[in-house]
KEGUVO-254541 format. One record per residue (C-alpha): chain; residue number from 1; z, x, y negated. Coordinates in Angstrom, 1 decimal, decimal comma. Each point is the difference from the previous one (the first is absolute). Layout:
BEGIN
chain; n; zz; xx; yy
A; NUM; Z; X; Y
...
***
This chain:
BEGIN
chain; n; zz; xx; yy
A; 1; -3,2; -14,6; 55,1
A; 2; 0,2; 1,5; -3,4
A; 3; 3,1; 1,2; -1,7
A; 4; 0,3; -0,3; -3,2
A; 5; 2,6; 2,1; -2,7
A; 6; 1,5; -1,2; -3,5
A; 7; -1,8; 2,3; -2,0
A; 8; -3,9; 0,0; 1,5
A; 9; -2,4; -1,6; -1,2
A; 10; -2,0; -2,8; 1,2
A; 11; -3,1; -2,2; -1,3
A; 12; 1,5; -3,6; -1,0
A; 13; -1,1; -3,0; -2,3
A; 14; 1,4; 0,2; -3,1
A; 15; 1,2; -3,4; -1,3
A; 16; -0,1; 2,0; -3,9
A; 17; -4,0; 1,7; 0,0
A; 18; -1,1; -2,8; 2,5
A; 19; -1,1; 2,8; 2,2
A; 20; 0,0; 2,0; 2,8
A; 21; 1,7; 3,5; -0,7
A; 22; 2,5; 3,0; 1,4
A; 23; 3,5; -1,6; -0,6
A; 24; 3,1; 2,5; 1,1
A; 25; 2,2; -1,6; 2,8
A; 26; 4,0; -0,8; -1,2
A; 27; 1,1; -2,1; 2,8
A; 28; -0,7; -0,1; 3,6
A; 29; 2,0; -2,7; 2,3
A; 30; -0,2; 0,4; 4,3
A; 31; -3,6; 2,1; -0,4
A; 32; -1,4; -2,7; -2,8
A; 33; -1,0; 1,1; -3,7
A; 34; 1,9; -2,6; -2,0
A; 35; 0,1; 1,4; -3,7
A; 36; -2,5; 2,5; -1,9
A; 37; -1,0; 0,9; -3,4
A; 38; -3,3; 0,3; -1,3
A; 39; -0,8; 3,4; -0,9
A; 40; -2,4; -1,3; -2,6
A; 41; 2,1; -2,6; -2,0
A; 42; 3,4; 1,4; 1,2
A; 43; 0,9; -3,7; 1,0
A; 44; 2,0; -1,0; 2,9
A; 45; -0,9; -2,7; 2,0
A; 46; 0,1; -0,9; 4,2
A; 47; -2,3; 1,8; 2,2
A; 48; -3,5; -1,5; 0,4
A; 49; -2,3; 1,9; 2,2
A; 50; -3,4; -2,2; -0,3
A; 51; -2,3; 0,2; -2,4
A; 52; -0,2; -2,7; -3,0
A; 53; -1,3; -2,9; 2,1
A; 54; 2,7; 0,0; 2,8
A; 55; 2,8; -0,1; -2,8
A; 56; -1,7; -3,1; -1,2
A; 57; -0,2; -1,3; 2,9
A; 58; 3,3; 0,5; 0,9
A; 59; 1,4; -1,2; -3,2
A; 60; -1,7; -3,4; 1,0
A; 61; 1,1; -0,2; 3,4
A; 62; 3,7; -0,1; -1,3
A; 63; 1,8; -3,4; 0,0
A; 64; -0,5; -2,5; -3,2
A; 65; 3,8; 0,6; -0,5
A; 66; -0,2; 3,6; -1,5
A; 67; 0,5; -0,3; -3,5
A; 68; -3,0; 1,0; -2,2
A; 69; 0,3; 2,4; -3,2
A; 70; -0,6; -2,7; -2,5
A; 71; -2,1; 1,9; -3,2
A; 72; 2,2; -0,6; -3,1
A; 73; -1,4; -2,2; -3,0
A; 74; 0,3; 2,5; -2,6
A; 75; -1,0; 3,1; 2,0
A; 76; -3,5; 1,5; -1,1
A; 77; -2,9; 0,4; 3,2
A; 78; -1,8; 3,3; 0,5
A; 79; -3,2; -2,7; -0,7
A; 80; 1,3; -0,9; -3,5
A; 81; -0,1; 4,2; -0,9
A; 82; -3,5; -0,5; -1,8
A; 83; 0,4; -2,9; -2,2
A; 84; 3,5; 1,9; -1,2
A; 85; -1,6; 2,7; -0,7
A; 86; -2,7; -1,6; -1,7
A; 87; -0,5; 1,1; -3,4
A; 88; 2,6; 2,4; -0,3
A; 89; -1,4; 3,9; 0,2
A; 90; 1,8; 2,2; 3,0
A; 91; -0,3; 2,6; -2,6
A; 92; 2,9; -1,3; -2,4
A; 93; 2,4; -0,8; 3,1
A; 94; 3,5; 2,0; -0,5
A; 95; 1,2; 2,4; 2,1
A; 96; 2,7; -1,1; 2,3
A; 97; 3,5; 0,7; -0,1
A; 98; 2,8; -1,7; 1,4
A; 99; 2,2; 0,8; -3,6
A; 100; -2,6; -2,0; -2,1
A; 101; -0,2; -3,7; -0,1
A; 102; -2,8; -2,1; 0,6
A; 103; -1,3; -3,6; -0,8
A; 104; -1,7; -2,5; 2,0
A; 105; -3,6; 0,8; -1,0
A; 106; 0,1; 3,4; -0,6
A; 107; -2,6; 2,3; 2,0
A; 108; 2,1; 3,4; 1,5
A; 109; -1,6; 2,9; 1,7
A; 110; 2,3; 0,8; 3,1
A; 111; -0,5; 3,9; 1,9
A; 112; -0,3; -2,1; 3,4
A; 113; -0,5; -3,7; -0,2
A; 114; -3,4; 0,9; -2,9
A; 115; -0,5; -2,8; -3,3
A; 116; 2,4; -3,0; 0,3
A; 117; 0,7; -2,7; -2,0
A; 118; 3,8; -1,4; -0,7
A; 119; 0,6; -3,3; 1,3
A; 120; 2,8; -1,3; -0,6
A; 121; 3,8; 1,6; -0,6
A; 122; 1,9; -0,1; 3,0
A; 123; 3,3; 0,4; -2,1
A; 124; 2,6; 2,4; 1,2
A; 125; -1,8; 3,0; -1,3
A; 126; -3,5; -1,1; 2,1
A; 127; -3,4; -0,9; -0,4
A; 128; -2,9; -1,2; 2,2
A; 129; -3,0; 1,8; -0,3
A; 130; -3,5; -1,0; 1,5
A; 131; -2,3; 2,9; 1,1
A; 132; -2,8; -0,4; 1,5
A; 133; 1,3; 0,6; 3,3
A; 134; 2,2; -2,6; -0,5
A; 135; 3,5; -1,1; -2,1
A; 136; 3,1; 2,4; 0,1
A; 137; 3,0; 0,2; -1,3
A; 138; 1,2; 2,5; -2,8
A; 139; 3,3; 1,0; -1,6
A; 140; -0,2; 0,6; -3,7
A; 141; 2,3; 0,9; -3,0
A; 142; 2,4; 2,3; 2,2
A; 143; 1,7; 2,1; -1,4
A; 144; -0,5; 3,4; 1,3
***
């Protein structure tokens, strides 16, 4: 039997880059991993020691009763990236910062996420932004 410590690392599924990959362990109940983080994404998500196919498979042997993530009408798909982007040169995108304000529509260069376009204004000082890795949300016009 294996022992496993909060701290080592161990090759789970990450839910986040849909991949196989070193996560670091942070909880471990009667000998079980139940908690890691991807070392990759920095996400934190339950342990999942098979590869992509046996999460999937798992997923769908789960009773009908689970509540799905329902995809909200407004938010932007990785998919739609292209025809957003369409037209508009990467070259003229602004730098972001989280003390300037942006507008639904505007194309922003982030030092992580790459080009993104604004989709919509989130109020409360945040903005949804659709890179081509998929939508995130940003804070902008904070004061510093």
């Amino acid at each position: 039997m294996t022992s496993y410590r909060i701290g080592s690392n161990v090759d789970s599924f990450c839910t986040k880059c849909k991949l196989t990959l070193a996560h670091t362990i942070e909880a471990v109940v009667e000998g079980t991993i139940k908690r890691v983080h991807c070392n990759t994404c920095k996400s934190k998500h339950a342990f999942r020691g098979g590869s992509a196919g046996a999460a999937a498979k798992s997923t769908k042997a789960k009773s009908s009763s689970t509540p799905k993530r329902k995809a909200t009408a407004g938010m932007a798909r990785a998919s739609d990236f292209a025809t957003l982007l369409k037209g508009r040169s990467p070259s003229s995108a602004r730098q972001y910062s989280f003390a300037d304000r942006f507008r639904a529509g505007e194309v922003l260069a982030h030092t992580t996420f790459g080009i993104g376009v604004v989709t919509a204004d989130k109020g409360a000082g945040k903005i949804e932004v659709l890179f081509e890795l998929g939508p995130r949300t940003l804070i902008h016009g904070k004061s510093a």
